[in-house]
N, C-alpha and C positions, 0 to 999 in steps of 0.2 A: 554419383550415380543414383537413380530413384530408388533403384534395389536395396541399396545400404541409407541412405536416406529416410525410407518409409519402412525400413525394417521394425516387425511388432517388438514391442517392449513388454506385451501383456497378451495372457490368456484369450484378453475379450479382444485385441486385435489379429487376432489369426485367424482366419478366412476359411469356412470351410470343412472345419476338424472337430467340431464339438465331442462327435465320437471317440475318435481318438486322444483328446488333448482328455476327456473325462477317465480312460484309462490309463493314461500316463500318471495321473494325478492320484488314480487310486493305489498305484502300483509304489508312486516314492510314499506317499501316506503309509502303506503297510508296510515300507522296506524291513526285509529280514525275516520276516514271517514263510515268505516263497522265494521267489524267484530273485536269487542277487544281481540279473544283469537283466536289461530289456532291450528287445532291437527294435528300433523304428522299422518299418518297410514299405515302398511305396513309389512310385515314380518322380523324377525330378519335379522342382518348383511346387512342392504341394505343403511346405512346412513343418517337415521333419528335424533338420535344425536348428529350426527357428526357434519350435516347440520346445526346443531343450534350454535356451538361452532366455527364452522366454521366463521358463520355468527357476531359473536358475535366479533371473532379476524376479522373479516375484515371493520368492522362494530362499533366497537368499543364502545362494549356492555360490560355488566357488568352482570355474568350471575348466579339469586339466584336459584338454584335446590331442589329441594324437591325428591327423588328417592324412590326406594325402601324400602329400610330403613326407612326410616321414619313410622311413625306412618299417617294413612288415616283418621283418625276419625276427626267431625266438631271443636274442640277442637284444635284439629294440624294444621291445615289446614288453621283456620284464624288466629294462630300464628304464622305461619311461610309465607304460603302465603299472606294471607291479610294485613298484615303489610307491607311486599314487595311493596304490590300493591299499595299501598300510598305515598310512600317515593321515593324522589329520592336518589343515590348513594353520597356515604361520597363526592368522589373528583368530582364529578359532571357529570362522565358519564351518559349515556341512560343505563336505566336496562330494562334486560329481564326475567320473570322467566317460570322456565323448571320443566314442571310438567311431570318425567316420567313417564310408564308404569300407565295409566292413566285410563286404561281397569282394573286394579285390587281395584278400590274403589268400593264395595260394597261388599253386606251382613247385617249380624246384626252387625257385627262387627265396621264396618264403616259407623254406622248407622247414618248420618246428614251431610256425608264429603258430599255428592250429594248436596245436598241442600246449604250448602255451599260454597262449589267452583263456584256452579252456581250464586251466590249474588255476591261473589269476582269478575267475568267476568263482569257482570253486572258495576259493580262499578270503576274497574280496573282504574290506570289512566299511566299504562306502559303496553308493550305487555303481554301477556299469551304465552307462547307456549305447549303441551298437546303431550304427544306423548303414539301409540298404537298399538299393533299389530294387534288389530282387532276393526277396526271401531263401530261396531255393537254391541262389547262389552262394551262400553263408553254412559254411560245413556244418554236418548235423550234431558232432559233437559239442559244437558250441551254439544250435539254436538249441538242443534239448534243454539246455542251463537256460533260457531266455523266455522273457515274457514277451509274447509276438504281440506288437500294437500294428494293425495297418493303416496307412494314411496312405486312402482311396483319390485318384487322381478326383481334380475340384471342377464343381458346374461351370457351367459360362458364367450365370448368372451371380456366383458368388465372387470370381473375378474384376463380372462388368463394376461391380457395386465398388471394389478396391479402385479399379483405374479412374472411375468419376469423380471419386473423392480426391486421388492424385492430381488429374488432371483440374480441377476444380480448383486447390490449392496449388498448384504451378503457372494459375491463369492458361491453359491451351485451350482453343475454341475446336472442339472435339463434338460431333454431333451424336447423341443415345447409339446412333444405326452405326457409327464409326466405331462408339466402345466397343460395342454387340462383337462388331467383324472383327475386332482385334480379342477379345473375349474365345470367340468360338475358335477363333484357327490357333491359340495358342495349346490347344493339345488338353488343356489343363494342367498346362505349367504357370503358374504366376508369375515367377518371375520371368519366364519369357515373355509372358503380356503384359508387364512393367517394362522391360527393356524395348517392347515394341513401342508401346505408349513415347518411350522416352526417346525411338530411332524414329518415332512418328514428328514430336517436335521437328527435330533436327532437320529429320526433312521437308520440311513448313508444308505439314497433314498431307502428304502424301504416303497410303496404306500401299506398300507394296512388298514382295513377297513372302507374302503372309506364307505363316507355316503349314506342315503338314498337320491335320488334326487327325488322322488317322489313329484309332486304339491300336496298340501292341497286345498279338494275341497270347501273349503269356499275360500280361495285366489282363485280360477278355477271362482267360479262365478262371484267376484268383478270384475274379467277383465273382463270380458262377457257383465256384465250389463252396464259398466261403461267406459270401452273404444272408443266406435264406428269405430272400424278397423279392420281388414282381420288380422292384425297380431295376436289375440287371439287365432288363432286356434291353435299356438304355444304350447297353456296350456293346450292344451288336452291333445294331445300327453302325456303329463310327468304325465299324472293321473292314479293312480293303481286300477283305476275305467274300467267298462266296458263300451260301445258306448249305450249300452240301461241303465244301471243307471246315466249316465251324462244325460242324456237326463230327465228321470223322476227327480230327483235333477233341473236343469232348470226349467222343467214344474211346480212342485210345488211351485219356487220361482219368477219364473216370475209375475205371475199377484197382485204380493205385491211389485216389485219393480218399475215396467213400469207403466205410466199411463193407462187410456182407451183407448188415440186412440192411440197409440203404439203396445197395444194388440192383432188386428186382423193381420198383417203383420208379426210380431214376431212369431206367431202360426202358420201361414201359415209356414214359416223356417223350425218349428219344426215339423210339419206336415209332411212335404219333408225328414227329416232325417228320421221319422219314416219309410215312408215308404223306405228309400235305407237299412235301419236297417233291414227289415221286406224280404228285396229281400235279401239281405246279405244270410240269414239266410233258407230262402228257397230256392236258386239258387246258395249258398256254391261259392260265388265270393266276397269275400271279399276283394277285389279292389272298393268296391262300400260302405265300413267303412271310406273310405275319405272320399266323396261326404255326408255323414252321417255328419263328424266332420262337415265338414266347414259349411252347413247349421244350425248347432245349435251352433255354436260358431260366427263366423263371419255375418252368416245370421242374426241371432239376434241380434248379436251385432247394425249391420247399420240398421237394421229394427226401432230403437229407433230414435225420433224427440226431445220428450219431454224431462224431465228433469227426476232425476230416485227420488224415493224416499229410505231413508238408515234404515234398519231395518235388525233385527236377521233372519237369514238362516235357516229353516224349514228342516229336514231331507223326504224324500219323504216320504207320505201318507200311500202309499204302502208296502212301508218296516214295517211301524209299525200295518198296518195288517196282513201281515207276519208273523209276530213275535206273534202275540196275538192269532195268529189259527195254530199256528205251532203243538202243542200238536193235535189240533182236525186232522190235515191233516196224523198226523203219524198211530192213529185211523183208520182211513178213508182207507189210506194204506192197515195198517194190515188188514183191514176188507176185501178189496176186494181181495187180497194177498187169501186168504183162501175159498174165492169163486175161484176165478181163477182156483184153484186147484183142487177143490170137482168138478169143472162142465168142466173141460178141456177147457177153454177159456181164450182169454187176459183179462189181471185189464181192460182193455177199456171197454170190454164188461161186464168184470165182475158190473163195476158200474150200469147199467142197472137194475141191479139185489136187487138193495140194498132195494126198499120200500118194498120187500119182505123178505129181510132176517130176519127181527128181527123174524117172526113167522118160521124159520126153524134154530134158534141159534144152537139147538142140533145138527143138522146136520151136520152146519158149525162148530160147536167147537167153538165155538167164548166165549173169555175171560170175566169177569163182567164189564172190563171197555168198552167192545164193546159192549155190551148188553146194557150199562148206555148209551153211544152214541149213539145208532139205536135211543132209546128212547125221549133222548132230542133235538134231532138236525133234525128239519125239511130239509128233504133229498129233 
């Protein structure tokens, strides 16, 4: 496969992570001074374990993995890792161990690996490395022991540059506009735009169903809260979200992640998008859905001084009153739906109408379940 194939061997072949890969590097360089485990974070295909094995052959590491597979329970966990963490290696290398997918310990199932891995960091007397897709999904007992590195999903353009060279080197007659396509819909997964590259051979160049490149709005926030740059407004755009639920998503997450004095400035931002949201929508100029983005993405973003704090991603407030009065709203509908009707008026008007409907039900025909509603729902 091209994946394992063109897999990097080096720092300078990894695509995308200068950021990243420069704190990693400073983080094993200082080992022992701070932080004895570090967790990668980040979305698939962006070279989080690549970076480790990388590091490990250039670095000359010795590297004990725990994956998947493995069993997560506290049992497993200090037998394979906790022994690790004590021992050095047979021929006397430096070890590292690589605790994958690090986000999937927990439950009942895995009931004390928390509490253990957290002891083993504690105790460690070789690096940890911890890696995850989603930060927030990694108990906080064991991110507070960690040095958080993120590895931000990757451009197109840092992709297309990988797949030309593959393809270049596997002779496939792939034209700039065909990388680009396979580039952009791969989400900013690499290795997905490798595997396509390599499901593009096979099927002698024919690009078909390209993926979804949509941003995940939990990736949409982390760059928002945690960046401080004008370049997040990038991740709007890619969200299959609207300009007014990016916005309430933001708002509910914000005053859990920003401190206090961060919070009056960042609301103001938000404030400003509302209101070009609000002109959008009543003056049908939708050239003013920019000026919207960038105030809640970028705005926000450099509106932050302090330091963020890392916690689970709250669906908006909103949405789940929605949902819980959805039934009463359809009710409420149909109710006015049938006034409207019997008195020749709009539902607007018809609502007007309602503290009196329940004593002329007959009139309106109204159903037992509209009758039951007049009844319990102070109108």
């Amino acid at each position: 496969m091209f994946v394992e194939k063109y897999r990097p061997k080096k720092f300078s072949e990894i695509a995308g992570q200068k950021a990243a890969l420069k704190e990693l590097i400073s983080w094993i360089n200082t080992w022992g001074k701070d932080k004895k485990a570090c967790l990668l974070y980040g979305p698939p295909g962006v070279g989080k374990t690549t970076s480790v094995y990388a590091l490990a052959n250039e670095m000359n590491f010795e590297i004990i993995e725990m994956n998947a597979s493995d069993k997560r329970n506290a049992e497993a966990i200090e037998k394979i890792v906790g022994n690790a963490s004590q021992t050095l290696s047979l021929d006397g290398r430096k070890k590292i161990i690589l605790l994958d997918e690090a986000d999937n310990i927990y439950g009942n199932v895995d009931k004390g690996g928390v509490k253990a891995l957290a002891k083993i960091i504690s105790e460690t007397k070789v690096p940890i490395i911890l890696i995850a897709n989603e930060y927030w999904e990694v108990s906080q007992s064991i991110r507070e022991k960690c040095k958080m590195i993120n590895f931000p999903k990757l451009r197109y353009t840092s992709i297309a540059r990988v797949l030309k060279d593959i393809a270049k080197k596997e002779g496939i007659n792939v034209t700039d506009f065909q990388i680009i396509a396979l580039a952009k819909n791969s989400g900013g997964n690499l290795r997905a735009a490798i595997n396509d590259l390599e499901n593009y051979r096979e099927n002698i160049g024919k690009i078909e169903n390209l993926r979804d490149s949509k941003t995940d709005i939990f990736h949409a926030l982390v760059e928002i809260f945690k960046r401080k740059t004008c370049k997040v407004r990038e991740v709007l755009w890619n969200i299959d979200k609207t300009p007014e639920e990016i916005l309430l998503w933001i708002d509910e997450n914000l005053p859990r992640v920003y401190e206090k004095t961060d919070l009056p400035e960042a609301y103001k931002m938000l404030s400003k998008a509302d209101i070009y949201l609000s002109r959008t929508k009543r003056r049908q100029q939708y050239k003013l859905w920019s000026y919207a983005m960038d105030m809640m993405s970028c705005g926000v973003s450099v509106a932050r001084k302090g330091e963020i704090k890392f916690v689970k991603f709250s669906s908006p407030a909103y949405f789940t009153k929605l949902s819980k009065t959805k039934s009463e709203r359809i009710i409420k509908k149909s109710i006015t739906k049938k006034i409207s009707k019997k008195c020749h008026c709009s539902t607007k008007v018809a609502i007007q109408y309602l503290p009196i409907a329940l004593s002329l039900s007959e009139f309106f025909e109204f159903e037992e379940k509209e009758i039951e509603f007049l009844k319990t729902v102070n109108i």
